[in-house]
C-alpha positions as CSV (number, residue, x, y, z in Angstrom):
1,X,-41.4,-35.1,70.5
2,X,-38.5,-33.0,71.2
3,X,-36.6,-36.2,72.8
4,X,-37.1,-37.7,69.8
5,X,-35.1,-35.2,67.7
6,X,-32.4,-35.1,69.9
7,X,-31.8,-38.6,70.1
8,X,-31.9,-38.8,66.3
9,X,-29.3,-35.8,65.9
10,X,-26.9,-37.6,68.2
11,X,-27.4,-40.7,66.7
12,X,-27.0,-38.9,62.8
13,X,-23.7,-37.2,64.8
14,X,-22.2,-40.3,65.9
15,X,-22.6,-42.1,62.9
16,X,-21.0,-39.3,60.9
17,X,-18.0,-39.9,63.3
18,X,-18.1,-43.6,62.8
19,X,-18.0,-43.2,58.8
20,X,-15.5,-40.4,59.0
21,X,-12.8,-42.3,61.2
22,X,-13.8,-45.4,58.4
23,X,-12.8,-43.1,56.0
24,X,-9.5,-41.8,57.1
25,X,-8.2,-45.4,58.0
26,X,-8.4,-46.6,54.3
27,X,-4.9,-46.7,52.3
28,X,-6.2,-44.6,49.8
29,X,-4.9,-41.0,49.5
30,X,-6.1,-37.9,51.3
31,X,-7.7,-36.5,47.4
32,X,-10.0,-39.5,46.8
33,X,-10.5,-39.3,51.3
34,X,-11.6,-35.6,51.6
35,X,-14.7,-35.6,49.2
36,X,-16.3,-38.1,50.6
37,X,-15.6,-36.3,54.1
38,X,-16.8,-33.3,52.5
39,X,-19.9,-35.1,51.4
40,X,-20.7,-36.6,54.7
41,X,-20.5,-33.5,56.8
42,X,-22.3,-31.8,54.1
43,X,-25.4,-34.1,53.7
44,X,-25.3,-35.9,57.0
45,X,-27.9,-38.7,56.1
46,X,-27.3,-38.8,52.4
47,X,-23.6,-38.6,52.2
48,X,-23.3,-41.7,54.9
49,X,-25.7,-43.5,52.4
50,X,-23.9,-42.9,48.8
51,X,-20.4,-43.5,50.9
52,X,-21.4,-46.6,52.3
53,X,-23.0,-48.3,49.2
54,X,-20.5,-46.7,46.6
55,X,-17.6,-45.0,48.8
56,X,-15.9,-48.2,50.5
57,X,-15.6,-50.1,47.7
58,X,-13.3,-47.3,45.8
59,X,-11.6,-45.8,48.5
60,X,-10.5,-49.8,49.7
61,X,-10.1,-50.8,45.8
């Protein structure tokens, strides 16, 4: 069970780092960037979630 956790925390981790680099490539400016990297570090799985179905839209405009 314990291998299971692990996996799943470097899996949360690496997606984080995905979204994050995403994130910082966009054109838009570093105000409308660092909430939504606050809001992924914050809430790992939620913030990945609400960026990815609300966040890339607005931040690529």
């Amino acid at each position: 069970m314990t291998m299971i956790w692990i996996i799943l925390v470097i899996l949360v981790v690496l997606i984080d780092i995905v979204m994050i680099l995403e994130i910082l490539k966009t054109n838009a400016a570093m105000s409308a960037k660092l909430p939504w990297i606050i809001a992924i570090v914050v809430l790992p799985y939620l913030g990945v979630l609400i960026y990815y179905f609300l966040g890339r839209n607005r931040l690529n405009g």
